[in-house]
C-alpha positions, -999 to +999 in steps of 0.1 A: +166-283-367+171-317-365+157-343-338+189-354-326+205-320-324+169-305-304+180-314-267+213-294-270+202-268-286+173-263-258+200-276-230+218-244-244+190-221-245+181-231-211+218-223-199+213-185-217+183-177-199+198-192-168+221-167-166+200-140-176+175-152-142+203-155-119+227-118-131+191-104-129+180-116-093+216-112-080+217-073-091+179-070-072+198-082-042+221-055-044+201-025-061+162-030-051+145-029-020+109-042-013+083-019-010+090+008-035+081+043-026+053+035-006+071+016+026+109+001+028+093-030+043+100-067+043+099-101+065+136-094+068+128-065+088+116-087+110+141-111+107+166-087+114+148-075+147+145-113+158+187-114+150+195-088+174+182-104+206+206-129+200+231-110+216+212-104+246+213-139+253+182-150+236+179-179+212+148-195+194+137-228+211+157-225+236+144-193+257+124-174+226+093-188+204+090-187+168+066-193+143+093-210+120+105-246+120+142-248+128+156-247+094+153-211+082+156-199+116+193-218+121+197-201+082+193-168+091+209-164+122+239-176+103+234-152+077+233-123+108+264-137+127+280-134+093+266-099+083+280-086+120+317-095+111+316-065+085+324-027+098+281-018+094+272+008+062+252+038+068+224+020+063+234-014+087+206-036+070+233-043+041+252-066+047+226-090+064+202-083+037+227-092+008+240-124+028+200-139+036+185-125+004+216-145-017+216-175+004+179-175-008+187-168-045+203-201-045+167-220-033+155-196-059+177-212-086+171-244-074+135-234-081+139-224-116+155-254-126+130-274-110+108-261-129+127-270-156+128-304-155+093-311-139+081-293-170+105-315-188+084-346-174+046-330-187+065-327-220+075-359-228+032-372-222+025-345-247+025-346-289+044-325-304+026-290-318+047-276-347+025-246-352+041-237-318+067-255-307+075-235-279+049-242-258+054-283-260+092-270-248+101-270-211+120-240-220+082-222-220+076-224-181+105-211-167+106-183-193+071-175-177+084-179-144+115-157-151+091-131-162+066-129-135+079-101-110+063-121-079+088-144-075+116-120-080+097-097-056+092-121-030+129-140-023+141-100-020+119-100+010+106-132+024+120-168+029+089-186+009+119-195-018+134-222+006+103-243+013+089-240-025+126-254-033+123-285-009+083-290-019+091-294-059+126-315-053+100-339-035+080-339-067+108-346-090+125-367-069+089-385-068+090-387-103+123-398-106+116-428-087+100-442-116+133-446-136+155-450-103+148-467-075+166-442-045+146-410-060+113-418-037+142-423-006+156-392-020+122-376-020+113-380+020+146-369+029+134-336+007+099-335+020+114-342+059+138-310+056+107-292+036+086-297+067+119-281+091+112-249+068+075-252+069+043-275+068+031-272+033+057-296+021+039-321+044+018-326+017+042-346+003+033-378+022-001-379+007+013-376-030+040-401-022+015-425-007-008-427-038+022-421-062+043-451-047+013-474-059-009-472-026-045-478-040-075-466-016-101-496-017-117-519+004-107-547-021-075-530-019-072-531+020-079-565+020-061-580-009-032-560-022-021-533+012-002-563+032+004-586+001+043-577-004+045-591-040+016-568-052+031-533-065-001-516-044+015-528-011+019-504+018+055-510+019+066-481+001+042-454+015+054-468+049+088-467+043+084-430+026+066-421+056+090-431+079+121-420+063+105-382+062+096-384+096+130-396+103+149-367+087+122-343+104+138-357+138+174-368+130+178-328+116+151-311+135+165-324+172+198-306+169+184-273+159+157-269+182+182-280+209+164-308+225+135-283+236+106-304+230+087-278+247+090-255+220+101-275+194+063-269+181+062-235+188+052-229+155+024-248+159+008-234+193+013-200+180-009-206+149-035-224+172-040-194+194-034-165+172-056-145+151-064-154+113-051-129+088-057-115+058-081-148+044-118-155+042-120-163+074-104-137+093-129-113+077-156-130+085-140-132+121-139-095+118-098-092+118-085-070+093-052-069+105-017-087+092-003-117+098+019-105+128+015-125+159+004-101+188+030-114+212+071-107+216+086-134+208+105-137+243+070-141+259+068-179+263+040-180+288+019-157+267+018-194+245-003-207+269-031-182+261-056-177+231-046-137+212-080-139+195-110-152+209-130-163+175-166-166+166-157-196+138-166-230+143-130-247+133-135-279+144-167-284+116-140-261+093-118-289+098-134-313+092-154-299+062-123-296+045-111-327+057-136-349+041-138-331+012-099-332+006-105-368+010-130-372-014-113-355-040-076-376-033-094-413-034-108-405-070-096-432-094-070-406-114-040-418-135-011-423-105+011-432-135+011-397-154+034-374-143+009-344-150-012-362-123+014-358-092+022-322-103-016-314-111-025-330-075+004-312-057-014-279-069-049-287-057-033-299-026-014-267-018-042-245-027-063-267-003-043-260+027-042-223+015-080-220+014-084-239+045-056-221+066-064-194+092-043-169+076-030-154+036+003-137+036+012-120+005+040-143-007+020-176-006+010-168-039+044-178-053+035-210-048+009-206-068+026-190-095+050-219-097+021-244-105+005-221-125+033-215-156+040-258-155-003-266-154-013-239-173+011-223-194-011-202-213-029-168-215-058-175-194-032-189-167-006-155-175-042-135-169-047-157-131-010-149-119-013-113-132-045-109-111-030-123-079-001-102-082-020-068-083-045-081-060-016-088-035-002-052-043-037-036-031-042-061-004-004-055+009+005-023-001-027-005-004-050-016+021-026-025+049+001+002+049-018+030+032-052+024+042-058+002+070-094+015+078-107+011+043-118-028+051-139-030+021-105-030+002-096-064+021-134-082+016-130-075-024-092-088-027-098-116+000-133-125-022-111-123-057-084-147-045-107-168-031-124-175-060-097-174-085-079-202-062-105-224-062-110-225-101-073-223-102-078-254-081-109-267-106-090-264-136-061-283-120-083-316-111-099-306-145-069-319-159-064-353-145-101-359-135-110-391-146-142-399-176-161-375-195-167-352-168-127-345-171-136-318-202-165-300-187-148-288-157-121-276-178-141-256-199-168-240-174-134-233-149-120-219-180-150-193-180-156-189-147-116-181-145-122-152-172-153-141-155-137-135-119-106-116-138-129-093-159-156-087-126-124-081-106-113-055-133-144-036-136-146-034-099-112-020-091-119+004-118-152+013-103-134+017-070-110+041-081-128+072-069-137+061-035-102+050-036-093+081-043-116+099-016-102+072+011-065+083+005-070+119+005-090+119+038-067+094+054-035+117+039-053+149+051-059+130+089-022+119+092-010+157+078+010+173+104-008+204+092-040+195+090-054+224+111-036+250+087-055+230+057-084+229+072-089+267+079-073+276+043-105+260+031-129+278+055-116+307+039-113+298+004-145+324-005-123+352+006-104+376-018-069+365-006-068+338-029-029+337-035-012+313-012+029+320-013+057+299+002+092+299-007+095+258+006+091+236-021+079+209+004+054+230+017+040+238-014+037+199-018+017+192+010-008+216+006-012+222-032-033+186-032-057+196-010-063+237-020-054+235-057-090+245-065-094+271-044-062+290-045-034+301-065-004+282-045+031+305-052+063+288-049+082+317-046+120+313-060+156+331-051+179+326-079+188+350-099+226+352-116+244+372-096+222+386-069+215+373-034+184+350-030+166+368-004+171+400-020+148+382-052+128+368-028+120+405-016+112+417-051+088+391-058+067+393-025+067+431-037+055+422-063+030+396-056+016+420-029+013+450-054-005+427-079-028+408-050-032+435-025-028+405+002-020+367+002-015+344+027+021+331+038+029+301+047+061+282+059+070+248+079+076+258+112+117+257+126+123+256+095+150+287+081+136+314+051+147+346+035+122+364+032+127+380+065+142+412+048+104+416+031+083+411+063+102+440+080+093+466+050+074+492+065+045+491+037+042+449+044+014+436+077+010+402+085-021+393+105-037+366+123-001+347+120-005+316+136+015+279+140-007+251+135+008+217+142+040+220+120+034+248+098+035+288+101+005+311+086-005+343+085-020+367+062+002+395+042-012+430+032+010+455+013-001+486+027-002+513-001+017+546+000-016+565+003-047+558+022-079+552+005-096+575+031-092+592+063-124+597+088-114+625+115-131+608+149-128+613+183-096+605+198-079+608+164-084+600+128-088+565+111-074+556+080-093+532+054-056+519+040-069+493+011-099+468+002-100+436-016-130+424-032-137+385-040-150+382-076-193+374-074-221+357-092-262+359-083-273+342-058-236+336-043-221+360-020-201+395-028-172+391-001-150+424+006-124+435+030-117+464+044-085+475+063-085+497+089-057+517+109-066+539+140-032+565+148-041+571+183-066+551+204-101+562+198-124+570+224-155+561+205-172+533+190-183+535+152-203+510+125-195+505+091-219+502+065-213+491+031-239+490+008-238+472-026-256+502-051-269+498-090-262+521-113-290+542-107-285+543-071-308+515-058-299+494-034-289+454-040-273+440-008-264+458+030-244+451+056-239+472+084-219+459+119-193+470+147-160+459+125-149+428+125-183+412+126-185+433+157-158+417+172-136+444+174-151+480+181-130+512+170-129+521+206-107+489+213-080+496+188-046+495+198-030+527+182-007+519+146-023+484+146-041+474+109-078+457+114-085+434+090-126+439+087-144+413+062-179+415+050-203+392+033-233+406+016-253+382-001-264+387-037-303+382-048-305+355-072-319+374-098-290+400-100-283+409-133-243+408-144-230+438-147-213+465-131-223+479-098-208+503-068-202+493-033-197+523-007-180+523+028-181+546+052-187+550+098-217+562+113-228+570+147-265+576+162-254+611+152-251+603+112-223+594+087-187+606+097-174+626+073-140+613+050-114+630+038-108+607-001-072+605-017-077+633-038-086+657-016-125+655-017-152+654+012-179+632+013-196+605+037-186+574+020-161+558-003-172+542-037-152+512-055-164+500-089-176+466-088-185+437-112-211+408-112-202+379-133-225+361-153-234+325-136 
């Protein structure tokens, strides 16, 4: 490739991927949403809320507060009054969404090719590297940029595309001054409607003033500031000054309609509202977002502090103050372009560090300075860790788990520290002398350091991560109870949980996984009626499990009616905690195990279950009962846990039901569900024992009548210990 033929061929490139960035953003608009799975969220929630009271009457600066200057609020409401012409979709967010989120993409393209041509301008200082040529091409920065899903993320969502837009026009315009005079006029205009979106692009004044040939002396305060022919006059920086401040009043006046009273509404709102989501609102002891606890239509709520902090801002201010000055007077290269851009980054990452709050899409800003100043790995690595350090900060810790604050002190220490290298490698760059080369290499290090440390410790915080969800997923569960007691009786045979909701079986399988056997319990089969199948395998399940629990969102329809109103089928101790049904199921067999003639008529011993055991753990066994007529007498059970040669290993004798329910209480027909819990010695040897059940009086045993016929004064079931 030739020299001359270079610039087209690049020009052309740069057209290709321009399409790809703006088909690909304009598709988001119409086919993503922000937030994912976890929460349909955005600013333009918000935005959209705020759009709506217009119709009642109110407007912003005129009888409503905002924390926006004029320009994106007159934007928006434009975008709504637009969006309302159109019949609404189902969803009614649509059409105002699509109209605000393209009328961003275009700032957003603005951006890209901004970034473009101020990478352009670092170019040209640079030699030429032919082992790779692509990264001495302006083409490699906005292929970066392209690529990193923040930016893409963020103009879906939030309006931090507009005032990005204004801020780097200023700096291009800036540098464009050099060659043409009207760029630096150009440039204020940019910076005075920057400052109608939002302050950062303030910062332009202090860039233009040292760009435009200002020097910051004594000598130069008294010999060059006033002297008109010297190019370090104040003339310019004046000038630039004034003409932004002129453009902030000659545009800002008509959209805040005169209302000087809340023209700085913006302003009085950050002064009296919390900080958010930074260094200092956690040492404040805030962990909430950056919404400002007061409607918007509450004007006399401005008058008030929201938060009553324990910082000193005053000696914050002016800390930062000083030291901002400190760094901006040192004697760097105002002629290099790489200087103004390198500056502009420190200077934006100043005012983040220093401002009361951190909202997620700040970092784009960040990002944007990142892929022109440091268009490599290491700087790749920095924009990759702010992005999921946002996600957890955002996503994780605000909407999923607001009470885990640790999860705010370790993403709000990360991004701390990763600005302020971020910040160090930037001066690195321009810093004038030797020193220049050892601040770039130890931020280098101390860059990879805080990215590998942040790594290891979001690894290490996985499983109380993990442990934070679950409990705050099991306190928000509309059936927690139901969970809750499932576990309580986890050590009991029934050990089968069935449920013919898919979404039930969801909600609990999480939490009792472990400890049960969860049964989704499925109707189709070709050709026959689903509850029908839905009866045969409850059959079937009971048969094999004896009893199981059943389990069902409450008002919600199921088939399995037909099999809950089978003769042979019991469901006890049904319940309906919070939004879900319970109860357990026992399939009664066709013959009892055993009968016991009593007074008042004869009870029947219809089936047992038996929980498998280990030594030194517990053998639990359940007996169920049904008296035919009320019985006029009460009786204990015994069961008795027997070796092979008839010795005995574990007891427990009680009224049944832990004594809860004596025989002479019975209602007549009604199955008792009667659980025992004998504990086992530790040193019980494995192996196979036999547990026998049976009533007694003061008078003795009562005498059973067994399945096959047979007398005797207990019943025997085989039973195994398993080996620890």
């Amino acid at each position: 490739m030739t020299v001359n033929s270079r610039p087209t061929t690049e020009r052309s490139l740069f057209f290709l991927i321009l399409l790809l960035f703006i088909s690909f953003r304009l598709m988001s608009v119409l086919l993503f949403r922000p937030g994912g799975f976890i929460a349909d969220f955005s600013d333009f929630d918000y935005y959209r809320t705020w759009a709506l009271l217009t119709p009642a009457g109110y407007r912003a600066f005129d009888n409503m507060w905002t924390v926006y200057p004029p320009l994106f609020p007159a934007l928006m409401i434009g975008m709504f009054n637009l969006s309302a012409l159109i019949p609404p979709w189902a969803d009614p967010r649509l059409f105002f969404y699509t109209f605000l989120s393209s009328s961003l993409l275009v700032f957003e393209i603005g951006n890209f090719i901004l970034i473009y041509r101020l990478a352009g301008k670092l170019v040209e200082q640079q030699p030429t590297d032919e082992n790779h040529p692509l990264t001495r091409s302006p083409l490699y920065p906005v292929i970066l940029y392209a690529l990193l899903f923040t930016p893409a993320y963020t103009f879906l969502g939030w309006f931090e595309p507009m005032p990005l837009f204004f801020m780097l026009l200023g700096l291009d315009l800036l540098l464009t001054g050099r060659e043409r005079n009207w760029g630096w006029v150009a440039s204020a205009m940019a910076a005075g409607l920057g400052i109608l979106a939002k302050l950062t692009p303030a910062l332009l004044i202090p860039l233009a003033v040292r760009w435009l040939g200002a020097k910051l002396s004594l000598a130069a305060a008294r010999h060059e500031w006033f002297n008109w022919r010297s190019p370090a006059n104040l003339l310019k920086p004046t000038l630039y000054t004034l003409i932004t401040a002129a453009a902030v009043i000659g545009f800002g006046y008509p959209l805040v309609g005169g209302n000087g009273a809340l023209a700085f509404s913006s302003l009085r709102t950050h002064s009296i509202r919390p900080p958010w989501q930074s260094l200092w609102a956690v040492l404040d002891g805030y962990y909430g977002f950056g919404q400002v606890p007061l409607d918007m239509r509450n004007l006399a709520g401005l008058d008030g502090p929201l938060w009553q902090s324990s910082l000193s801002w005053g000696a914050i201010t002016l800390a930062f103050g000083l030291l901002f000055l400190w760094l901006y007077t040192r004697p760097y290269d105002w002629q290099q372009p790489r200087t103004l851009i390198a500056f502009a980054g420190v200077s934006v990452i100043w005012l983040f560090l220093y401002s009361k709050g951190w909202s997620p899409q700040f970092v784009v800003w960040v990002m944007a300075f990142l892929v022109l100043l440091t268009p490599n790995l290491r700087g790749i690595a920095i924009a990759i860790g702010l992005m999921f350090s946002n996600f957890i900060e955002s996503h994780v810790f605000i909407i999923m788990l607001p009470n885990a604050t640790w999860l705010l002190w370790g993403t709000v220490l990360f991004r701390t520290a990763l600005l302020m290298l971020v910040a160090a490698d930037f001066l690195g760059q321009i810093w004038p002398g030797a020193v220049k080369r050892v601040i770039e290499r130890w931020s280098a290090r101390l860059s990879w350091g805080v990215l590998v440390a942040g790594l290891l410790a979001g690894l290490l915080a996985v499983p109380a991560l993990g442990r934070a969800y679950t409990d705050s997923r099991l306190a928000a569960h509309p059936c927690r109870a139901a969970i809750e007691l499932l576990q309580t009786e986890a050590e009991w045979p029934e050990t089968v949980i069935a449920t013919e909701q898919s979404d039930a079986w969801e909600q609990f399988y999480p939490w009792l996984r472990h400890s049960y056997n969860l049964r989704l319990i499925d109707g189709y089969r070709p050709g026959a009626e689903p509850a029908a199948v839905i009866e045969e395998k409850l059959a079937a399940l009971g048969q094999e499990t004896g009893g199981f629990w059943w389990l069902a969102l409450a008002d919600r329809p199921f088939q399995a009616a037909g099999y809950f109103q089978r003769d042979d089928v019991q469901t006890l101790d049904a319940q309906t905690l919070g939004q879900c049904q319970l109860a357990r199921v026992v399939q009664i067999p066709p013959q009892a195990v055993a009968e016991a003639q009593v007074e008042g008529g004869p009870i029947r011993l219809l089936a047992t279950q038996t929980a498998p055991a280990k030594p030194g753990e517990a053998l639990h066994f359940v007996v169920y009962w049904q008296a035919e007529t009320a019985v006029s007498r009460s009786y204990t059970v015994f069961t008795q846990l027997l070796e092979s040669e008839g010795e005995l290993v574990a007891q427990q004798d009680n009224l049944p039901v832990r004594g809860l329910a004596p025989t002479d209480t019975w209602p007549a027909g009604v199955v008792v569900r009667d659980p025992y819990r004998l504990a086992l010695p530790d040193d019980t040897p494995p192996g196979a024992y036999r547990l026998i059940v049976g009533l007694y009086t003061d008078a003795g045993r009562v005498p059973l009548r067994l399945a096959d016929g047979s007398q005797n004064d207990f019943v025997e079931f085989p039973i195994t210990i398993f080996d620890r």
